[in-house]
N, CA, C and O atoms as a GROMACS GRO file, in nm:
protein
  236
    1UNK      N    1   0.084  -0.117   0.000
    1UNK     CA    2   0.000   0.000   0.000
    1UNK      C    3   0.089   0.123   0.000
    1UNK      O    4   0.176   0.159   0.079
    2UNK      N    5   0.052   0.166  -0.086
    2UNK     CA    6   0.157   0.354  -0.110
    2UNK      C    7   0.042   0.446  -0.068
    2UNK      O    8  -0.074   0.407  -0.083
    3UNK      N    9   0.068   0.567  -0.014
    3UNK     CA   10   0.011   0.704   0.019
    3UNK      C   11   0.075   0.781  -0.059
    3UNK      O   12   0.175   0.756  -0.127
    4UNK      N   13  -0.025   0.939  -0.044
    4UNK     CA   14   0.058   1.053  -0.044
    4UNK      C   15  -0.016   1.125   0.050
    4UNK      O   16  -0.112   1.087   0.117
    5UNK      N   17   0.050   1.249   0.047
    5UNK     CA   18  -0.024   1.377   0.155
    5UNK      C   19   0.007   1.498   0.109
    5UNK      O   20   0.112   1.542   0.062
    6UNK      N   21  -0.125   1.559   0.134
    6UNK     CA   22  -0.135   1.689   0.120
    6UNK      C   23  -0.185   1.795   0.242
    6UNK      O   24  -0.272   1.767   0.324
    7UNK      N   25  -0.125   1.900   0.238
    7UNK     CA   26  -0.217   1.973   0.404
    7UNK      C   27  -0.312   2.066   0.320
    7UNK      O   28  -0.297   2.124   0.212
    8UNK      N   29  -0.433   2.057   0.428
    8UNK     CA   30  -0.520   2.131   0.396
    8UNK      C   31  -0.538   2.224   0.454
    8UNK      O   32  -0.486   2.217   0.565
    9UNK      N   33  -0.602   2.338   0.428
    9UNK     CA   34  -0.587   2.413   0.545
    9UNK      C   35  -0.662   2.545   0.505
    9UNK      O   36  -0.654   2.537   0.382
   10UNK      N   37  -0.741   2.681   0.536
   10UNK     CA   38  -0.802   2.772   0.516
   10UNK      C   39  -0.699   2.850   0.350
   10UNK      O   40  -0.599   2.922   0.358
   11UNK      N   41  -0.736   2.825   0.277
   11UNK     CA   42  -0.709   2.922   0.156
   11UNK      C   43  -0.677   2.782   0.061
   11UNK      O   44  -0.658   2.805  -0.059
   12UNK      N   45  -0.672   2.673   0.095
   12UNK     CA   46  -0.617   2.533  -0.003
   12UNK      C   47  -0.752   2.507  -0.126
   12UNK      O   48  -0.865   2.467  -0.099
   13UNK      N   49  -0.709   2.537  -0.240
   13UNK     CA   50  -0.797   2.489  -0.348
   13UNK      C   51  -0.810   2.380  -0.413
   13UNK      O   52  -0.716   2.306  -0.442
   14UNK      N   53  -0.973   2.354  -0.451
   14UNK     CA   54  -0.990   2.209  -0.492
   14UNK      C   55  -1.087   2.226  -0.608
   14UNK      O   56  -1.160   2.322  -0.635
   15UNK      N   57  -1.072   2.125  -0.665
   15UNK     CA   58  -1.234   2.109  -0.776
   15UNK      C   59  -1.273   2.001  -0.714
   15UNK      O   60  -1.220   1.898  -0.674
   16UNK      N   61  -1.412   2.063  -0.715
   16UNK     CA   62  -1.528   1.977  -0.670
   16UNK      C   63  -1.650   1.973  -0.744
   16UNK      O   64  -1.700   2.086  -0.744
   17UNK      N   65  -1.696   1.917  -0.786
   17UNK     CA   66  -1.818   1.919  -0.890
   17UNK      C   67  -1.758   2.010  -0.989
   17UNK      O   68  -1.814   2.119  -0.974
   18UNK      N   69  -1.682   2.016  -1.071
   18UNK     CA   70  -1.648   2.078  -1.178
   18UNK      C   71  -1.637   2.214  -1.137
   18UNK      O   72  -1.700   2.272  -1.226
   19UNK      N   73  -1.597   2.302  -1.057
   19UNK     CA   74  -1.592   2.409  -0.995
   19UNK      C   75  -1.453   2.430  -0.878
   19UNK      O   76  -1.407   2.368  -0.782
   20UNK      N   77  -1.424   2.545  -0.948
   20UNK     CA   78  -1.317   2.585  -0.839
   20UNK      C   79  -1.379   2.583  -0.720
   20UNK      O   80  -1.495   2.622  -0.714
   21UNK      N   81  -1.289   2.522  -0.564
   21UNK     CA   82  -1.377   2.655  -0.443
   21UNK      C   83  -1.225   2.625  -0.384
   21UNK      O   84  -1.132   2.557  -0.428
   22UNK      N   85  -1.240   2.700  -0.271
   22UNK     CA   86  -1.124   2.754  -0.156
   22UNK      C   87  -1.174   2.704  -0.013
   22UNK      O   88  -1.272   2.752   0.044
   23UNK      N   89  -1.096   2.604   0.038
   23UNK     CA   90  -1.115   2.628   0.184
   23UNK      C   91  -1.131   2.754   0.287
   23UNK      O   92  -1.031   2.824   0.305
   24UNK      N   93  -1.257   2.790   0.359
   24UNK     CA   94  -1.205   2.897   0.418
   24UNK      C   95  -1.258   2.878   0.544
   24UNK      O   96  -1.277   2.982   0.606
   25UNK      N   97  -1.292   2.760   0.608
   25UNK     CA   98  -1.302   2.724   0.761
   25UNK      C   99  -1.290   2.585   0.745
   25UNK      O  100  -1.328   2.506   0.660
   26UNK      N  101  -1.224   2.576   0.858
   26UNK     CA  102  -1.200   2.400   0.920
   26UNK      C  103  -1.272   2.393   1.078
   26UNK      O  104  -1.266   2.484   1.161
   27UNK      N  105  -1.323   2.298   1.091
   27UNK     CA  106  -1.417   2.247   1.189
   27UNK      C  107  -1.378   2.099   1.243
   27UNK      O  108  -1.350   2.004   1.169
   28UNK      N  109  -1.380   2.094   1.388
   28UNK     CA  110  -1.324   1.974   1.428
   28UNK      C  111  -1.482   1.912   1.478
   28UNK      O  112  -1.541   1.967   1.571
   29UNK      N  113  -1.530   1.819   1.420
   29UNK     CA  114  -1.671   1.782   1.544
   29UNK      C  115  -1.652   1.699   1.563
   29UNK      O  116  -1.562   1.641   1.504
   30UNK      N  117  -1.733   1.636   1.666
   30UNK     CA  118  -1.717   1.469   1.735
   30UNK      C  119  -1.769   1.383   1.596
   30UNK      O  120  -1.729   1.268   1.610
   31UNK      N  121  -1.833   1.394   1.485
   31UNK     CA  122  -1.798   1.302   1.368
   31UNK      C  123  -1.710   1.355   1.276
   31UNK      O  124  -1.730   1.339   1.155
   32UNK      N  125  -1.603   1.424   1.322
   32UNK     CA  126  -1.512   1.411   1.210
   32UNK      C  127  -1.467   1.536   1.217
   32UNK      O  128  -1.501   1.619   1.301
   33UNK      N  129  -1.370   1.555   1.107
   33UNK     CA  130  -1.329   1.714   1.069
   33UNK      C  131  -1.394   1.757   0.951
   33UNK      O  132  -1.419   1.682   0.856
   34UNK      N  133  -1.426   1.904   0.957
   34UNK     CA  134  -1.544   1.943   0.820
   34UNK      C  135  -1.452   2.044   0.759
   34UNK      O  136  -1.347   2.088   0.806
   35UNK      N  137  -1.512   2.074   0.644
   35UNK     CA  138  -1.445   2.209   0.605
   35UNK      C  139  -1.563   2.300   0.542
   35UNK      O  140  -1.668   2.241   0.516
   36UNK      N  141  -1.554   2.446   0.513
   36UNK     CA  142  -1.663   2.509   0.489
   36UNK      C  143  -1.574   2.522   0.347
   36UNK      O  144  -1.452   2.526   0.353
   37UNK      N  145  -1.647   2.529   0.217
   37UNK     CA  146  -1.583   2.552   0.096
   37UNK      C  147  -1.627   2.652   0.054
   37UNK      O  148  -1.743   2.655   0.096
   38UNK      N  149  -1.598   2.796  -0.042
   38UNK     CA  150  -1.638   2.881  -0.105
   38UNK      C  151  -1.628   2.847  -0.245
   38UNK      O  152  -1.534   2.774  -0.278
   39UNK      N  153  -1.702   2.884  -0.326
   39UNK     CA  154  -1.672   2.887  -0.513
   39UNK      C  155  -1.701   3.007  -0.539
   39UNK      O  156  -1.754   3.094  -0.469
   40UNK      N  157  -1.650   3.008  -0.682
   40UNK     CA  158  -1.633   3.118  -0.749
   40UNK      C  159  -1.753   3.205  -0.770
   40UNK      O  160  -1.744   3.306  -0.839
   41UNK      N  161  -1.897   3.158  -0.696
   41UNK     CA  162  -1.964   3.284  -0.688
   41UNK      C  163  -2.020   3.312  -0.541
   41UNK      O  164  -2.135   3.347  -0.515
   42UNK      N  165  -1.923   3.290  -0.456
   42UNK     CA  166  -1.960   3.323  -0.317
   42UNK      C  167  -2.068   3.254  -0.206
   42UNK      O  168  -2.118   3.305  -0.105
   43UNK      N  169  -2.087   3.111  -0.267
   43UNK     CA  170  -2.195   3.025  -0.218
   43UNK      C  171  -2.108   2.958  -0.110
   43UNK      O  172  -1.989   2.960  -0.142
   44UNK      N  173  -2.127   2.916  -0.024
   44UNK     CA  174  -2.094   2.820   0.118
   44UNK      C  175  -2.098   2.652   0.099
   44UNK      O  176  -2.220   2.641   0.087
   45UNK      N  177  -2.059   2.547   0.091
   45UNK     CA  178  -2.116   2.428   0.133
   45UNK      C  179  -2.015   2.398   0.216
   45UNK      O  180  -1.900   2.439   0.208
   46UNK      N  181  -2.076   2.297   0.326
   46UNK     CA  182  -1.968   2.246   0.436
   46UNK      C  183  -2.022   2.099   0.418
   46UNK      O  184  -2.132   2.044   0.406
   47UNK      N  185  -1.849   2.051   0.422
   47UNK     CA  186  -1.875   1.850   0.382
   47UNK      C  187  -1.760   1.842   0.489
   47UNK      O  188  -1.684   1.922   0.544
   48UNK      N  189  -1.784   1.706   0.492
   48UNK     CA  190  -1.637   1.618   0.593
   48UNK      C  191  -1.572   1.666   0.523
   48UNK      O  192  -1.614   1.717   0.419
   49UNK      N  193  -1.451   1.663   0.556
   49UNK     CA  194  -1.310   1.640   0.548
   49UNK      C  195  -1.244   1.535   0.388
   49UNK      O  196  -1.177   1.559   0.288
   50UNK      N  197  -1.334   1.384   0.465
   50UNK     CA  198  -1.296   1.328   0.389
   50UNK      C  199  -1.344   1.252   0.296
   50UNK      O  200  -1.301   1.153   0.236
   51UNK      N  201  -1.499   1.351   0.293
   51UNK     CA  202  -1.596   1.359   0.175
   51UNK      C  203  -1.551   1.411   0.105
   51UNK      O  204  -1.558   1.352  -0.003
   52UNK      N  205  -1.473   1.547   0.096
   52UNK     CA  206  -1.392   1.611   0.015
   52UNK      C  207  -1.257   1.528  -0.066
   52UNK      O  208  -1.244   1.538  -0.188
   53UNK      N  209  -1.184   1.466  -0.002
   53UNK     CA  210  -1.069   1.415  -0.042
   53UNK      C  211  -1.078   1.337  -0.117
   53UNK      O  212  -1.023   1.333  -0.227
   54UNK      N  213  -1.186   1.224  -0.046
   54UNK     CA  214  -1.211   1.036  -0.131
   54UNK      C  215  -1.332   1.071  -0.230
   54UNK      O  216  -1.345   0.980  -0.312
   55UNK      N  217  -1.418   1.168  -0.248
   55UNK     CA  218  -1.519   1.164  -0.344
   55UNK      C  219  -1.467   1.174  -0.516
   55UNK      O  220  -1.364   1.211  -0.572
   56UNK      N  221  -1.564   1.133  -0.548
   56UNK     CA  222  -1.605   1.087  -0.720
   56UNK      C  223  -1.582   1.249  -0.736
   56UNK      O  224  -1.487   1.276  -0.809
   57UNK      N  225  -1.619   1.309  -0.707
   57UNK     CA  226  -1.684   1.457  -0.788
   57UNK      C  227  -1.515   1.551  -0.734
   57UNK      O  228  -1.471   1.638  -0.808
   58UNK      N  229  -1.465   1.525  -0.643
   58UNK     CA  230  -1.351   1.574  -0.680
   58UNK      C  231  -1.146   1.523  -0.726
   58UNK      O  232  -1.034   1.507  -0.677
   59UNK      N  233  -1.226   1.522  -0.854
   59UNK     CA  234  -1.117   1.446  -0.946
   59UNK      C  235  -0.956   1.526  -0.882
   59UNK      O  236  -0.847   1.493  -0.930
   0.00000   0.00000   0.00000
């Protein structure tokens, strides 16, 4: 089994559903760590952590 790693962290960019967004809050809760995401027209969604990382939609 091989890894890699990346840090994430408030300003780290991703595509997600075919769309730029920017980390701009991290959240620790008792299920997990979340992050709040921004896109390029100022909309909010907050997912796990590692809904973000392992999902289909961000290639």
């Amino acid at each position: 089994m091989s890894g890699a790693g990346a840090r994430v962290g408030v300003g780290t960019r991703f595509r997600y559903d075919g769309e730029a967004v920017e980390v701009v809050e991290l959240a620790a809760t008792t299920a997990g760590n979340e992050v709040v995401l921004k896109d390029g027209r100022g909309r909010l969604l907050r997912l796990s952590l590692k809904k973000l990382l392992f999902s289909d939609r961000a290639p």
